[in-house]
VEXDREN-2710 file (C-alpha; in Angstrom, 1 decimal):
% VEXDREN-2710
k/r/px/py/pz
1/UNK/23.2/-1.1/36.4
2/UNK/24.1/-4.5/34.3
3/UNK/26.8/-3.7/31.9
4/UNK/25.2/-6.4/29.7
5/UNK/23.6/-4.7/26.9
6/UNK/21.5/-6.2/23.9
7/UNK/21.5/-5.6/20.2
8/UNK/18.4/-7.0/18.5
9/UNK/16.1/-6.2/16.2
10/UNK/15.2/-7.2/12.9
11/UNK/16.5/-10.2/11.5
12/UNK/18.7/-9.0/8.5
13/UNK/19.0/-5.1/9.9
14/UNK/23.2/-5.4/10.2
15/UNK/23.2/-6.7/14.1
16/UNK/26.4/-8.4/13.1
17/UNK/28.2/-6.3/11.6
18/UNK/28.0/-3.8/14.2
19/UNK/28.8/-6.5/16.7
20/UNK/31.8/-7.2/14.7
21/UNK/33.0/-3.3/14.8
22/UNK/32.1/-3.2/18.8
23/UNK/34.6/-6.6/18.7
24/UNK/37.5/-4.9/17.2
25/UNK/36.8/-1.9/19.1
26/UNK/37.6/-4.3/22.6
27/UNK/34.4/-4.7/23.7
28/UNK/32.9/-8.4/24.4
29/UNK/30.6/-10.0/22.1
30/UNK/28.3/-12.9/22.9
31/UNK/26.8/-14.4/19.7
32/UNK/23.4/-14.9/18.7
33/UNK/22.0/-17.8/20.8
34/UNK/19.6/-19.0/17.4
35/UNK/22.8/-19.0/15.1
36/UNK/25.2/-21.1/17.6
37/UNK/21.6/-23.7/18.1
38/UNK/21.5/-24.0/14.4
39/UNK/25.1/-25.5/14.3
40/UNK/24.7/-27.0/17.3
41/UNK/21.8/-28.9/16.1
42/UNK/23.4/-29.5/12.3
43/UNK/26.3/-30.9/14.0
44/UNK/24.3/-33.5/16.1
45/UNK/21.7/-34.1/13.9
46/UNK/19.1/-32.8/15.7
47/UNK/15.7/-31.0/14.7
48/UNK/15.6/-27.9/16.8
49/UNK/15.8/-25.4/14.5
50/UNK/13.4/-23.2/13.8
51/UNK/11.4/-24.2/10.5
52/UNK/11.5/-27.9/12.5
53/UNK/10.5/-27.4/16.0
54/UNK/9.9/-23.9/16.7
55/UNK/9.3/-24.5/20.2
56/UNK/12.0/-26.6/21.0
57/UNK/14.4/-23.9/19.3
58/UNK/13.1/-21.1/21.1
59/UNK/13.5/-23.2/24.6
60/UNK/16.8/-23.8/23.8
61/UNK/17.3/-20.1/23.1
62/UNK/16.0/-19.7/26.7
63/UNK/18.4/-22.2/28.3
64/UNK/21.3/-20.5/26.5
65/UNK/20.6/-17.1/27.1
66/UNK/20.3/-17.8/31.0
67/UNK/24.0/-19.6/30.2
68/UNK/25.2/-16.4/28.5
69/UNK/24.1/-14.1/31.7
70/UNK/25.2/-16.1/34.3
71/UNK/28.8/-16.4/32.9
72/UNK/28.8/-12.2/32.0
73/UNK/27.6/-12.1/35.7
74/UNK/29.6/-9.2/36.5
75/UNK/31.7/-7.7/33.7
76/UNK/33.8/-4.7/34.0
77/UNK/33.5/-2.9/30.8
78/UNK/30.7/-3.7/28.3
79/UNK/29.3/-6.9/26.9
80/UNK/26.7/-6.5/23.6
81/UNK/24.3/-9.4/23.4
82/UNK/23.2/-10.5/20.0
83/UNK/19.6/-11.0/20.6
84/UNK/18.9/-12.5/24.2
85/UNK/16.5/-14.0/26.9
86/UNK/13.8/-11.3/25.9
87/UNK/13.9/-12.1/22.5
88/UNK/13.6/-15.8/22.9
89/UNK/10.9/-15.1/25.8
90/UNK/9.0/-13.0/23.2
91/UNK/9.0/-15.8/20.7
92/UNK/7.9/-18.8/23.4
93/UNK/4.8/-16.3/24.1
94/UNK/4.3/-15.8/20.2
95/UNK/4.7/-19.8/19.9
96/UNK/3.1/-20.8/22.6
97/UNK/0.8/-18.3/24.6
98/UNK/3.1/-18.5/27.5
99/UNK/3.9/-15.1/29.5
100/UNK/7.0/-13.5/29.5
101/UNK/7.3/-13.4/33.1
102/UNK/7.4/-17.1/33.3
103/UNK/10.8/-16.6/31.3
104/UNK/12.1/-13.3/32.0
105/UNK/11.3/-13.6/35.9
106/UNK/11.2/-10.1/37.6
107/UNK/14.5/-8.2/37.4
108/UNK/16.1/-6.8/34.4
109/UNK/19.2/-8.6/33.5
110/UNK/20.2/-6.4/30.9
111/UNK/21.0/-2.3/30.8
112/UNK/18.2/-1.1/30.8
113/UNK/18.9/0.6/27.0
114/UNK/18.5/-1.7/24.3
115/UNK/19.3/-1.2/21.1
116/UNK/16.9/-2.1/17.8
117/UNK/18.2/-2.1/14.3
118/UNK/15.2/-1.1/12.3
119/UNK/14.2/-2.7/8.5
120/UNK/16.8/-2.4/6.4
121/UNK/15.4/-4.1/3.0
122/UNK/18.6/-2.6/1.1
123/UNK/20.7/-5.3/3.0
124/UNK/18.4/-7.7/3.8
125/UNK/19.4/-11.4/3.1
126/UNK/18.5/-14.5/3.2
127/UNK/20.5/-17.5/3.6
128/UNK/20.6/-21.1/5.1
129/UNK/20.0/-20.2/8.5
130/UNK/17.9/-17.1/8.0
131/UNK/14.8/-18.7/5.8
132/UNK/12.1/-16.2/6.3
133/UNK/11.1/-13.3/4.5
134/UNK/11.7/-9.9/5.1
135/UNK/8.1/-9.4/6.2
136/UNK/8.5/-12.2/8.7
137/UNK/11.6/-10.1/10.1
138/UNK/9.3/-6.8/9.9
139/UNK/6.5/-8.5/12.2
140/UNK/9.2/-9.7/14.6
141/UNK/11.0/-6.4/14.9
142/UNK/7.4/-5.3/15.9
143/UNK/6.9/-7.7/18.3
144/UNK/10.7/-6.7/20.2
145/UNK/9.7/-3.3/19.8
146/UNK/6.5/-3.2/21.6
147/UNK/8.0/-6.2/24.3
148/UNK/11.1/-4.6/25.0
149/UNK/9.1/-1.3/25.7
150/UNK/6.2/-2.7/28.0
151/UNK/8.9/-4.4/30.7
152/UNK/10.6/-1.3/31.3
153/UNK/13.8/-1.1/28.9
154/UNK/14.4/1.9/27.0
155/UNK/14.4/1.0/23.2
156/UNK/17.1/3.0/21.3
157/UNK/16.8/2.6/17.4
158/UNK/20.0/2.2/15.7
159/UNK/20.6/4.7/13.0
160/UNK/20.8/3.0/9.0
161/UNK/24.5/4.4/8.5
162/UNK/27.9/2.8/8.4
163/UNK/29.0/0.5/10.7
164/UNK/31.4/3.3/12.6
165/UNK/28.9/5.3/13.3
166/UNK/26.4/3.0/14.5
167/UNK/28.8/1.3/16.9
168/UNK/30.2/5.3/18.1
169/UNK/25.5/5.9/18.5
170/UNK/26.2/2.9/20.7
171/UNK/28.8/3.7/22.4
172/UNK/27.6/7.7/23.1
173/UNK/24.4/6.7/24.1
174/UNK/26.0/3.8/26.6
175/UNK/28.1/7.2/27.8
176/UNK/25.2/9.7/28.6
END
């Protein structure tokens, strides 16, 4: 089993700061594909982001996330994923109408638990990269929920506690 593992969820529901804790704690941490397309796309002048060209953004979230895999190809301890191929996959259907498999292909690249931080409106922020509202993050938390479920990965919800003890849920659960 892939010890790739992905963290999503809703936008705003502390993904990175629990990334940040399973950093210090040694483990690998590969970054939000949106948030590194956003720079990318500020620092070229581009207009793939995602209140531009929604499509374009999420294709590129595609492209990296297929990067991202292929160079965790084989780790030996774990790697968390900020958001991945499903979630970009998820969006190109919303966007676009076009099926998952077409992005996803057949096998599961990830372990096969995946972990959802739920709504959190006590943190919840907005900020130059994160535009929409809370009930835009709400819908799309949805959306992972019921995708992530119907292709076979087994959706863990991470508890709303402090950091420690949501990266130690993590970490137990990876155990068991």
């Amino acid at each position: 089993m892939p010890k790739r593992v992905v963290i999503s969820g809703c936008s705003g529901g502390g993904k990175s700061t629990l990334l940040i804790e399973l950093s210090r704690l040694g483990y690998g941490v590969v970054e939000e594909p949106g948030r590194r397309i956003i720079a990318e796309e500020r620092e070229t002048g581009g207009d793939a982001f995602p209140w531009v060209d929604a499509e374009a953004f999420v294709r590129r979230a595609i492209e990296m996330s297929l990067r991202d895999i292929d160079e965790c190809s084989n780790p030996s301890q774990w790697v968390f994923f900020d958001r991945g191929l499903v979630d970009a996959a998820s969006a190109l259907y919303q966007i676009t109408g076009e099926p998952l498999s077409t992005s996803l292909g057949v096998e599961h690249l990830y372990h096969r638990k995946v972990f959802l931080t739920p709504p959190w409106p006590e943190i919840y922020v907005t900020d130059a990269d994160r535009r929409h509202q809370l009930s835009n993050a709400v819908e799309e938390y949805d959306r992972l929920l019921e995708v992530y479920s119907s292709i076979g990965y087994k959706v863990l919800i991470v508890p709303k506690t402090s950091v420690k003890t949501r990266a130690d849920f993590v970490l137990e659960q990876l155990a068991q």
